[in-house]
C-alpha positions as CSV (number, residue, x, y, z in Angstrom):
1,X,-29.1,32.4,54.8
2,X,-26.9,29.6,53.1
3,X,-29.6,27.7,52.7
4,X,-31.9,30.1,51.0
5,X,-28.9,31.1,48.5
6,X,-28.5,27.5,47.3
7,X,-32.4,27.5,46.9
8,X,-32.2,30.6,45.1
9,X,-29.3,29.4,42.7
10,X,-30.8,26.4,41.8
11,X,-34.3,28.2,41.1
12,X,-31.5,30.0,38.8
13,X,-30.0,27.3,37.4
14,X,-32.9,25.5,36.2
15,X,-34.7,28.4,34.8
16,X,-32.2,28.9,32.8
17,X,-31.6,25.3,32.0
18,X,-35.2,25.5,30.2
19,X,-34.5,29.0,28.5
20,X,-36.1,31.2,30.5
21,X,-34.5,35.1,31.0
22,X,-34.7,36.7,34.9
23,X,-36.6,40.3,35.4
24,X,-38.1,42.0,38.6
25,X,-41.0,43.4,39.5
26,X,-42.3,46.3,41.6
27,X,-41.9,45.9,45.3
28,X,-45.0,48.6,45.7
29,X,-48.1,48.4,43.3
30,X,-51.3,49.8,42.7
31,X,-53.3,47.7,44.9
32,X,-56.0,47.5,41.7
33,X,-53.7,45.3,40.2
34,X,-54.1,42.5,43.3
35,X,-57.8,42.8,43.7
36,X,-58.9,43.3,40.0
37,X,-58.7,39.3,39.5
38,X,-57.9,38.1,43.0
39,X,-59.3,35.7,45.3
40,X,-61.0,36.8,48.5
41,X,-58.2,35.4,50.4
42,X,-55.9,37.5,48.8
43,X,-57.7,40.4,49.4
44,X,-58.4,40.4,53.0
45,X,-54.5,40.0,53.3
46,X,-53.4,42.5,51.2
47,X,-51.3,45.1,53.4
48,X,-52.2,48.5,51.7
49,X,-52.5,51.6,52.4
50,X,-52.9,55.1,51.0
51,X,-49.7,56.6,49.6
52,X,-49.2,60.8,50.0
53,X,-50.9,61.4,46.2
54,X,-54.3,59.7,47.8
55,X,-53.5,56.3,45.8
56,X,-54.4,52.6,47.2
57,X,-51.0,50.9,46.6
58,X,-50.5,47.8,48.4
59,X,-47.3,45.4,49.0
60,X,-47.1,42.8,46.2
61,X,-48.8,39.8,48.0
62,X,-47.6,37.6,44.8
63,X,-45.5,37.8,42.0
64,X,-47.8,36.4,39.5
65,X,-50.4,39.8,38.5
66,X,-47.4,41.9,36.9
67,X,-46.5,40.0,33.6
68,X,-51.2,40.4,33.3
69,X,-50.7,44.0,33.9
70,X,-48.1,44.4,30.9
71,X,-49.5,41.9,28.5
72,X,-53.0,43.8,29.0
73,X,-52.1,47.5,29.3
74,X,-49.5,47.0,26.3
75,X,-50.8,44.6,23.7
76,X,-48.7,44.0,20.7
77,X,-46.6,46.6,22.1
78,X,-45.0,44.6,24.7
79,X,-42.6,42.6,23.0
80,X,-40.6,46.0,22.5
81,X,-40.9,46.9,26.1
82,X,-39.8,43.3,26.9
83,X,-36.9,43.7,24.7
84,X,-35.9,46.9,26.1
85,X,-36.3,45.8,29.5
86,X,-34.0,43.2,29.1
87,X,-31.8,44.9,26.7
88,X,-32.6,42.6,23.8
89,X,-32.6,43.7,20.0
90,X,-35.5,41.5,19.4
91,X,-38.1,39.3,21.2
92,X,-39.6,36.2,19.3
93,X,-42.1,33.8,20.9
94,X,-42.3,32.1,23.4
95,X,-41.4,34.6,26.2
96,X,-40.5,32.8,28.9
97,X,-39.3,34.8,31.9
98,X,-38.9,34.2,35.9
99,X,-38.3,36.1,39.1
100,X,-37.7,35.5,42.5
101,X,-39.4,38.0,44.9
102,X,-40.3,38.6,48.7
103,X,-44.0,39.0,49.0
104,X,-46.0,39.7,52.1
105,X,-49.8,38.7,53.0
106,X,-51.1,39.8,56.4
107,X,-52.2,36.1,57.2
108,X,-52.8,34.0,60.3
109,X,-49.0,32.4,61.0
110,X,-49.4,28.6,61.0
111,X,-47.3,26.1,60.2
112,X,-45.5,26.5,56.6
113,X,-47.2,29.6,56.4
114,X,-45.4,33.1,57.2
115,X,-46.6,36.8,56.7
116,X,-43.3,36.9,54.2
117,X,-42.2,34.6,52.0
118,X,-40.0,34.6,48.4
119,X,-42.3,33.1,45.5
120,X,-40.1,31.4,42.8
121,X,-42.8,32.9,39.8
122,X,-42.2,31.5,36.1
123,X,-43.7,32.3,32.9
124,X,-44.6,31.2,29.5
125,X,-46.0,33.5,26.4
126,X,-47.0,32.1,23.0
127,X,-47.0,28.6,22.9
128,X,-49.9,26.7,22.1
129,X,-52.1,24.2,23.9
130,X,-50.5,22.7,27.2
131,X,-47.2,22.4,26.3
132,X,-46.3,25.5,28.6
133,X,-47.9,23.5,31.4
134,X,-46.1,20.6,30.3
135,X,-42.5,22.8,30.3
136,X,-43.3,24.4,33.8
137,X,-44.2,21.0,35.7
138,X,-40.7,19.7,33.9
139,X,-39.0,22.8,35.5
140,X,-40.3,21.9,38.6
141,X,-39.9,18.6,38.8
142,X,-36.3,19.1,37.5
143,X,-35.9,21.3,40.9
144,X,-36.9,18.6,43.1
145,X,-34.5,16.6,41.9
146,X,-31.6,18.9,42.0
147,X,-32.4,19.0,46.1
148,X,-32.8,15.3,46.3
149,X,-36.4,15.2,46.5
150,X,-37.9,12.3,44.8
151,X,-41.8,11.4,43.4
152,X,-41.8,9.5,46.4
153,X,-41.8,12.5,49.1
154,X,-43.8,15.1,47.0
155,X,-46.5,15.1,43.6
156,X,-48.9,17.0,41.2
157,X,-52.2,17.2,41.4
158,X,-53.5,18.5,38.3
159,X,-56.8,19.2,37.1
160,X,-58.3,22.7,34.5
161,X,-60.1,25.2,35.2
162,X,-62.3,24.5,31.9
163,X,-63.1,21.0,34.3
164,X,-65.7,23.0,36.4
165,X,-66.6,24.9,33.3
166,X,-67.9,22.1,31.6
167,X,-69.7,20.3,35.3
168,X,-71.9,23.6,35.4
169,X,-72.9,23.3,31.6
170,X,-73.4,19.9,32.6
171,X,-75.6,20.2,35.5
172,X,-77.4,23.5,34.2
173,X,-76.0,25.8,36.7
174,X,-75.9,29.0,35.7
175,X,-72.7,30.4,34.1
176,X,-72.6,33.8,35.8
177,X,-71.6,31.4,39.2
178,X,-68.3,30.3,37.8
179,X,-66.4,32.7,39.8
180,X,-68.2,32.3,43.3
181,X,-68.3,28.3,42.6
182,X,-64.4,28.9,41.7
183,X,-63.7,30.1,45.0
184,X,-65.9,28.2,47.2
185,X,-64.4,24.6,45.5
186,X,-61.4,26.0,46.4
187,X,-61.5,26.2,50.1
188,X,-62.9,22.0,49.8
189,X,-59.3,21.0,51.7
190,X,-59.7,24.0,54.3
191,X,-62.6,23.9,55.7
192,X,-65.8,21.0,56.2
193,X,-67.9,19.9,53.7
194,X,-71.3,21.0,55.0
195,X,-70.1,24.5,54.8
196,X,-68.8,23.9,50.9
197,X,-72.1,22.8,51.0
198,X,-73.8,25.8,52.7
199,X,-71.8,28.5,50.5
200,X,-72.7,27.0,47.3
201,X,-76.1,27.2,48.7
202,X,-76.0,30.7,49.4
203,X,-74.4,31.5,45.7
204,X,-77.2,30.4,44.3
205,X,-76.4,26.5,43.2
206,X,-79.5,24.1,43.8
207,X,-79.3,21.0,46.2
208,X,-79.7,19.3,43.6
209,X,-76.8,21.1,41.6
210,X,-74.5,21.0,44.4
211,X,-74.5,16.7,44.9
212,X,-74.1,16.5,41.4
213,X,-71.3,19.1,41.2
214,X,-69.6,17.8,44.4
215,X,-69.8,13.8,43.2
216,X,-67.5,15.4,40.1
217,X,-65.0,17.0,42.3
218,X,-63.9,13.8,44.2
219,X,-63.0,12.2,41.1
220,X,-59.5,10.8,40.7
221,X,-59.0,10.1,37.0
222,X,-60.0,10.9,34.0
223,X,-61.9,8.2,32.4
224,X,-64.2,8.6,35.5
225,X,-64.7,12.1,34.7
226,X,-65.6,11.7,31.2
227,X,-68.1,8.9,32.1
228,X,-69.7,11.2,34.2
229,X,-69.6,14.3,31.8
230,X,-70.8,12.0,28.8
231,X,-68.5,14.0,26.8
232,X,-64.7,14.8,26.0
233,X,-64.9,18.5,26.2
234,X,-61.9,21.1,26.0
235,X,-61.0,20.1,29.6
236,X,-60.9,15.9,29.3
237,X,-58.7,16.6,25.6
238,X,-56.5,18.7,26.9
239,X,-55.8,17.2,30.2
240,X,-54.9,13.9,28.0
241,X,-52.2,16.1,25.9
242,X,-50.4,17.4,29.2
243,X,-50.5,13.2,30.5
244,X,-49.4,12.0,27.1
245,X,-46.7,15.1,27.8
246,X,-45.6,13.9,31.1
247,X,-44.2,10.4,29.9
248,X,-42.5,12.2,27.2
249,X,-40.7,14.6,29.9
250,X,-40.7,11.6,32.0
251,X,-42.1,12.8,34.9
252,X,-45.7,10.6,34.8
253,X,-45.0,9.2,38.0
254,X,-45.1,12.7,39.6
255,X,-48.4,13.4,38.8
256,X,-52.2,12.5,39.0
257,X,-55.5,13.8,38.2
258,X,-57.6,15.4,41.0
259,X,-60.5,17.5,39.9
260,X,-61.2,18.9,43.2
261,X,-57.9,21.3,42.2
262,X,-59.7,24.6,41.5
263,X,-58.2,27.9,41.8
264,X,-60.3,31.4,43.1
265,X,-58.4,33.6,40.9
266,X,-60.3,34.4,37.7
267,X,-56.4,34.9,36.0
268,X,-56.6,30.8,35.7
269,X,-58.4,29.8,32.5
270,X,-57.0,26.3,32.1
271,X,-55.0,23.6,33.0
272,X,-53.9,24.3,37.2
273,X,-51.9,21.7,39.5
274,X,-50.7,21.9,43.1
275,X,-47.6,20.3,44.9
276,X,-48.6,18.2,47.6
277,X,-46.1,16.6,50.2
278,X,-46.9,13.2,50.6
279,X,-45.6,12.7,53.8
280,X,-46.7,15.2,55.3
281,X,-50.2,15.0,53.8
282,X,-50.2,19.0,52.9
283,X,-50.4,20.9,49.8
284,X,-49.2,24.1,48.6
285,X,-50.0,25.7,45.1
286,X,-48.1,26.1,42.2
């Protein structure tokens, strides 16, 4: 329990070090609100169940949904019920807010996986381009260094959603597959290649399609990836303002390109990046 407190407070500390206000969210939710944009993974470990008004509410598996929920439902309108909810007499842009919650997914135990665990969930509103994505790997990076943990034991693996985006314009594979081909790319550290291979297949992605598409995900930097999309789309320019970012936050030597780093949730529109420990050769996601 020590331990966890002096994790806690310095998730504290450095969120508010970079400006960001604390709030909480629902323990108990609509279980809509996980499934609407989920990945399958996150649905088959939902634990839900039907409350005594015949609802589907589920226990949040993640923290990251609920800020969606209240930016769609309420529009302009939210920057009073943010400034009511944390007793401010006026909100201006950027919201930045962050919250530490227990979540539970009904999951296979392995190692560095549990059925509960506290997600550490920050947020950026209204600021342009990557510099949010910029400010949050700063934040986290900042962390690491409060517990002694060094570039040298963990990094970033970054890539954009808006990467795989431009491969299937690329390629000519059809756009309506961006959200199966989102999840399928995703499980490429899980599980063997001939079965990436298989279930893009089965989505409907020719052979063809699929060497092409899996020849762009092993790449490692970025000049290799615009030779190979013969173009600097959305993707290659702003991946190139969150790099030129990094050396002035000084963190460049935390992180690297990887465009293999795809997320299954269709709430992920741009730039994404994952931790990786690299001792141990695993990777978590951020």
């Amino acid at each position: 329990m020590r331990l966890r407190s002096w994790i806690f407070h310095n998730f504290r500390e450095v969120s508010r070090l970079f400006g960001f206000e604390e709030v909480d969210y629902p323990v108990l939710e609509s279980e809509t609100l996980f499934i609407r944009k989920a990945g399958e993974e996150i649905r088959d470990q939902l634990y839900s169940f039907e409350d005594r008004g015949n609802h589907r509410v589920a226990l949040r598996p993640e923290l990251t949904p609920f800020w969606l929920k209240w930016l769609y439902k309420r529009g302009i309108g939210i920057f009073l019920y943010v400034a009511f909810f944390l007793n401010l007499k006026s909100v201006s842009l950027p919201l930045k807010w962050f919250a530490i919650g227990q979540c539970w997914r009904s999951e296979r135990m392995t190692r560095g996986r549990r059925r509960e665990h506290y997600q550490w969930n920050i947020d950026i509103i209204g600021v342009p381009g990557v510099t949010a994505e910029a400010e949050l790997i700063s934040s986290i990076v900042t962390f690491f260094k409060r517990l002694g943990i060094t570039s040298s034991d963990v990094g970033f693996k970054v890539s954009s959603q808006k990467v795989l985006q431009e491969v299937l314009q690329c390629y000519s594979i059809p756009e309506h597959l961006f959200g199966k081909v989102c999840v399928i790319i995703d499980k490429m550290e899980k599980i063997p290649l001939e079965e990436i291979k298989t279930e893009l297949g089965s989505a409907g992605v020719s052979e063809k399609a699929i060497v092409d598409l899996l020849q762009v995900m092993y790449v490692k930097s970025l000049s290799e990836l615009e030779e190979k999309l013969e173009s600097a789309g959305d993707a290659i320019v702003e991946l190139k303002q969150l790099f030129s970012l990094a050396g002035k936050f000084d963190y460049s030597e935390w992180i690297q390109f990887d465009a293999s780093v795809i997320r299954g949730l269709a709430y992920y529109t741009g730039v994404v990046f994952e931790v990786i420990f690299l001792v141990l050769l695993s990777s978590f996601f951020i």
